[in-house]
C-alpha positions as CSV (number, residue, x, y, z in Angstrom):
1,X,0.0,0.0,0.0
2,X,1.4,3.3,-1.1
3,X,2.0,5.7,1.7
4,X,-0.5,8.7,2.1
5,X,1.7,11.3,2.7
6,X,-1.1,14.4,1.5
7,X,-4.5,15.0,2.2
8,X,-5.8,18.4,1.8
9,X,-9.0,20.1,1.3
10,X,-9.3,24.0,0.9
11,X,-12.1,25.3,2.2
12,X,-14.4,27.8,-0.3
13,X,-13.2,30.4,2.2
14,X,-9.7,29.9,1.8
15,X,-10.1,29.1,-1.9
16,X,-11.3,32.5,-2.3
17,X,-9.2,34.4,-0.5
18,X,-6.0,33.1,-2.4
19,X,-7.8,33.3,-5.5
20,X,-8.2,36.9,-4.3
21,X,-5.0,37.6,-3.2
22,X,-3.5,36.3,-6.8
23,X,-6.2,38.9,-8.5
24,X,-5.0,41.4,-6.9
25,X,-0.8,40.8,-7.4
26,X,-2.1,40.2,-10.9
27,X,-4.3,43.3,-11.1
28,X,-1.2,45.6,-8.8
29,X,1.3,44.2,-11.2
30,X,-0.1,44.0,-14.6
31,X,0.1,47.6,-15.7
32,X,4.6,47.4,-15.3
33,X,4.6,44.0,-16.4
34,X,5.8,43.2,-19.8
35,X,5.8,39.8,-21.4
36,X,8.5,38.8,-23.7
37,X,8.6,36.2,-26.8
38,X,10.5,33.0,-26.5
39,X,13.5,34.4,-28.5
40,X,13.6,37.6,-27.1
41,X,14.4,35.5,-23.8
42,X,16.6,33.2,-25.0
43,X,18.6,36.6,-26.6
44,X,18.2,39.4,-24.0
45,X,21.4,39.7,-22.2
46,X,20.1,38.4,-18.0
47,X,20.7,40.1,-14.8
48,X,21.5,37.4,-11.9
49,X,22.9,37.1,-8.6
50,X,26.2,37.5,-9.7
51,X,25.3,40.5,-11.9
52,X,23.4,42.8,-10.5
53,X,26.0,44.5,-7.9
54,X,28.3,44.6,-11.1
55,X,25.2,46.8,-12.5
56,X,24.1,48.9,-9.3
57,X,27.9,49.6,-9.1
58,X,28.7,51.1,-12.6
59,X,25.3,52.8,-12.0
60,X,27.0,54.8,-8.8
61,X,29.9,55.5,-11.1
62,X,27.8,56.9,-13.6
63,X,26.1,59.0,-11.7
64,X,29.3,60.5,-10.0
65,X,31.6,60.3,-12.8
66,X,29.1,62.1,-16.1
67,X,33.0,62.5,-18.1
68,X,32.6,58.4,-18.5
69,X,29.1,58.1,-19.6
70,X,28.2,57.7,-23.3
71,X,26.3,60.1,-24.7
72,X,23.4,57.1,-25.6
73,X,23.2,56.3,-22.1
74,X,20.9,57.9,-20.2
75,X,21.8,57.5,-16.5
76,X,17.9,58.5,-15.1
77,X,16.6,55.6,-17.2
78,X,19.6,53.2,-15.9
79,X,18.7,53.9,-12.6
80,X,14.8,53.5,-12.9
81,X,16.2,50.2,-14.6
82,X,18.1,49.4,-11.3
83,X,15.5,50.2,-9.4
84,X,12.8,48.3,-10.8
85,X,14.9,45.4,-10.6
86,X,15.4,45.7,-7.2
87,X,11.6,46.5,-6.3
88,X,10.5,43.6,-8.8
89,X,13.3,40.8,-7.1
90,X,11.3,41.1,-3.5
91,X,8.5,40.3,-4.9
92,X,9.5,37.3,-7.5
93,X,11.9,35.3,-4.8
94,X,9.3,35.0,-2.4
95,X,6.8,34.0,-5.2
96,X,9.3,31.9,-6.5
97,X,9.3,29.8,-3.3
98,X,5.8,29.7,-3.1
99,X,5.5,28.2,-6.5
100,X,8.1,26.0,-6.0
101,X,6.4,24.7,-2.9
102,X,3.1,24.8,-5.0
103,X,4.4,22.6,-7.7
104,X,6.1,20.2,-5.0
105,X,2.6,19.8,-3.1
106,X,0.6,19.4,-6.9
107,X,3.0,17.0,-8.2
108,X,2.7,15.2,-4.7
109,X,-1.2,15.2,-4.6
110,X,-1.2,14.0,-8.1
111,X,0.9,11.4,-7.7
112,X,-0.7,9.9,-4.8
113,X,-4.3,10.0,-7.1
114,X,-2.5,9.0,-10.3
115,X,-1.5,5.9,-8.0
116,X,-4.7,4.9,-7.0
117,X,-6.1,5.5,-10.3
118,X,-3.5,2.7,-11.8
119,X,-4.8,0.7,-8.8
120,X,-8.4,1.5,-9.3
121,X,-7.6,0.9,-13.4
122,X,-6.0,-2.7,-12.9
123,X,-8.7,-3.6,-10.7
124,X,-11.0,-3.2,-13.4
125,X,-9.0,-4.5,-15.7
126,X,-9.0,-7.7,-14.1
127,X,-12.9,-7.6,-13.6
128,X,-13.4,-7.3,-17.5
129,X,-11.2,-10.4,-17.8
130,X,-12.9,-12.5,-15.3
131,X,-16.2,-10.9,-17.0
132,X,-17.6,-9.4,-14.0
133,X,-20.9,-7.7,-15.1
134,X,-20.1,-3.9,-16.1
135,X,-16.4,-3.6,-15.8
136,X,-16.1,-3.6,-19.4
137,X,-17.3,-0.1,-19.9
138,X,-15.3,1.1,-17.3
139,X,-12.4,-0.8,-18.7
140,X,-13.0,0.7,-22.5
141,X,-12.9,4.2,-21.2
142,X,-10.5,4.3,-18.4
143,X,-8.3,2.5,-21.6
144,X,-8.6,5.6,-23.6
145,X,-6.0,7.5,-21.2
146,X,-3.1,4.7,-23.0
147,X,-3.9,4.5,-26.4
148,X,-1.0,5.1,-28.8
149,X,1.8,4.3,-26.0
150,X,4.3,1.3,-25.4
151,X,4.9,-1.0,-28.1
152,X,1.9,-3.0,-28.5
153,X,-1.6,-1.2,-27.9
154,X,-4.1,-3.0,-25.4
155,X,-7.2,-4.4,-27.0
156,X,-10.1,-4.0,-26.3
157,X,-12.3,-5.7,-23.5
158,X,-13.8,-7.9,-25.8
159,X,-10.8,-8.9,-27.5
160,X,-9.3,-10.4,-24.0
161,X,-9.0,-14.2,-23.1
């Protein structure tokens, strides 16, 4: 017997208060959010960790030491740049958490259920080959979810000895 390890119901209550709470980051957010095509992610030159302070530092030497600048840079807009980043980081690392612990717990609950699906499948399974009086149905549709995988496709119920 697998182990249970999960069991969780969300109450309407709390349902709608998350459900809330993500309408409103969503709503907050939307208007400074931008969202970019798969190339121009894979392309776009990324800030990290291990960047940033390289960026916030040339940004205080820019704005001490105009002689270096370039005329095309403009220092106001590499600061609201800096800035932004900065702002935007506290709220994406704690959301990042959040969804990571998200996906953990939805990959966790769906394993358990995907489990005792299999379980619940192969029961019936063997019910439509011992004949057992509407297990065939069940069988034929619940079969439907393995069509066109592994190297030989199950038959139909009625095609089993």
């Amino acid at each position: 017997m697998q182990e249970n390890r999960i069991s969780i119901t969300i109450s309407p209550e709390d349902n709608a208060k998350v459900k809330a709470a993500i309408d409103t980051l969503h709503t907050t957010l939307a208007p400074f959010l931008v969202a970019l095509n798969p190339n121009e992610r894979r392309t776009l030159p990324k800030v990290s960790d291990g960047t940033l302070p390289f960026v916030q530092k040339a940004l205080e030497y820019a704005q001490t030491n105009a002689q270096f600048v370039p005329a095309y840079v403009d220092v106001a807009e590499l600061k609201t740049d800096v800035d932004a980043v900065s702002t935007l980081l506290q709220f994406l690392r704690p959301l990042e958490q959040l969804f990571e612990i998200l996906d953990d717990t939805v990959m966790l609950s769906g394993s358990e259920a995907y489990v005792a699906a299999l379980a619940f499948y192969n029961s019936v399974k063997q019910a439509t080959k011992m004949k057992v009086p509407g297990a065939e149905p069940i069988y034929n549709d619940l079969l439907q979810r393995f069509d066109g995988q592994g190297k030989k496709k199950a038959q139909p119920a009625e095609t089993l000895k």
